[in-house]
N, C-alpha and C positions, 0 to 999 in steps of 0.2 A: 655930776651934781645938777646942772641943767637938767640934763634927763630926766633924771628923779623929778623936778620941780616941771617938767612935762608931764609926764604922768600921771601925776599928780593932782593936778588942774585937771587932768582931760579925766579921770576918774570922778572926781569931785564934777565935774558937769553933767555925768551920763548919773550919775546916782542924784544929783537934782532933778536934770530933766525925767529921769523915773518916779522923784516923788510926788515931782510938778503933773503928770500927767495919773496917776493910780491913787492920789492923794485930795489934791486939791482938787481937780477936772472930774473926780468922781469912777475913777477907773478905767479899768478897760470900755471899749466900747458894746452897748450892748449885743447879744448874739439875737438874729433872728428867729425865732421861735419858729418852725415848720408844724403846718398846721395839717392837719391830716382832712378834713373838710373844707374847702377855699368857698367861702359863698356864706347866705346865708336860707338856714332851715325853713318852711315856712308847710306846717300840718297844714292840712285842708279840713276846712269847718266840719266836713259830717262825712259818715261812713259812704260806703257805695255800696248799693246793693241792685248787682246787676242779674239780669239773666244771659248767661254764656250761651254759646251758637251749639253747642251738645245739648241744652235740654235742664242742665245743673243752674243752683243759684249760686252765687258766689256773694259774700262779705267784705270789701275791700277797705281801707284805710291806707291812703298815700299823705305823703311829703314832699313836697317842689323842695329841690338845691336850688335856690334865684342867685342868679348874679348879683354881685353888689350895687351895681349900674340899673336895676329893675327899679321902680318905683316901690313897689310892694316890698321891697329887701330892708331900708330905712326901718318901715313900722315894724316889720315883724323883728328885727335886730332890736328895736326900742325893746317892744315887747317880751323879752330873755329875763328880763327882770323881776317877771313875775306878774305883771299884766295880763290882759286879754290878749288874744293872738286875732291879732285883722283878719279880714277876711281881703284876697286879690282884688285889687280894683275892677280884672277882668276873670273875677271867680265865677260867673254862671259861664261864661265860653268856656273857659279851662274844665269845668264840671264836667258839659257836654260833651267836649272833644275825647275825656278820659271815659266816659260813659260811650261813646260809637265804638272808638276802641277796646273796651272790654267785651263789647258783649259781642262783636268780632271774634273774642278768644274762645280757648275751650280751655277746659278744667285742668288740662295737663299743661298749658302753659302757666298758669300761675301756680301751679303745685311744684315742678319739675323746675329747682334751680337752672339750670344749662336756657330750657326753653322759656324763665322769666327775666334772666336778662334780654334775650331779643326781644320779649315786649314791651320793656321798659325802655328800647330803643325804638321802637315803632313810638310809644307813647310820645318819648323826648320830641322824634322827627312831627308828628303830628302836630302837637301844641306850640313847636317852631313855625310851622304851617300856616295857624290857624290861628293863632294869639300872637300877642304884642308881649308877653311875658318873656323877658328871658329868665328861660332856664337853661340852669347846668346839667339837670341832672331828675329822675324824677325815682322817691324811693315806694315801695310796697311795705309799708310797716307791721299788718297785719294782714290777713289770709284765710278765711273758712272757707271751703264749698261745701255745699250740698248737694 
């Protein structure tokens, strides 16, 4: 009979304490959402239009990954909402720096997947170099040559 009235009890606590925490507290705790982009987006004002070391013109259209820790990361996260998009507090360096290095390139490294991720890692290492920007990451969104 004891037993029973052990049991009892200790059932009656564990089905409180589960309605106390999934009920009242609001449930489980929330699950972290994995983001598949960490950082934030940030287009660059105006197209590029470079001449390539072959002789070809090339059309480009980039995007900085900014760390959230960049100054320029704030506005342009403001900015998702449907706003203007700022332009980098140090967007004529960052221009420049993606402008020596393009026209460094030839035509087949921004055509040929395999060889535009390696410029997009010369690109990153350079504007590490040469700016105060952090970046994550630097994308090529568009792409014509001529």
């Amino acid at each position: 009979m004891n037993k029973r009235i052990i049991v009892i009890v200790v059932g009656l606590l564990v089905v409180a304490g589960g309605v106390y925490k999934f009920v009242l507290t609001g449930g489980a705790p929330p699950v972290k959402e994995k983001k598949n982009i960490e950082g934030v987006l940030l287009p660059l004002d105006k197209e590029f239009m470079i001449n390539l070391s072959g002789g070809q013109i090339a059309k480009v259209n980039i995007a900085l990954l900014l760390d959230e820790k960049d100054p320029a990361a704030a506005l342009a996260a403001a900015a998702e909402g449907g706003g203007p998009i700022p332009a980098h507090p140090q967007n004529a360096a960052i221009r420049s720096v993606i402008t020596s290095t393009l026209m460094e390139s030839s035509a087949a490294q921004l055509q040929d997947p395999n060889q535009r991720k390696g410029l997009l890692v010369e690109l990153k290492a350079n504007l590490e170099k040469q700016t105060d920007a952090k970046v994550k990451a630097v994308l090529i969104t568009d792409v014509i040559v001529s």
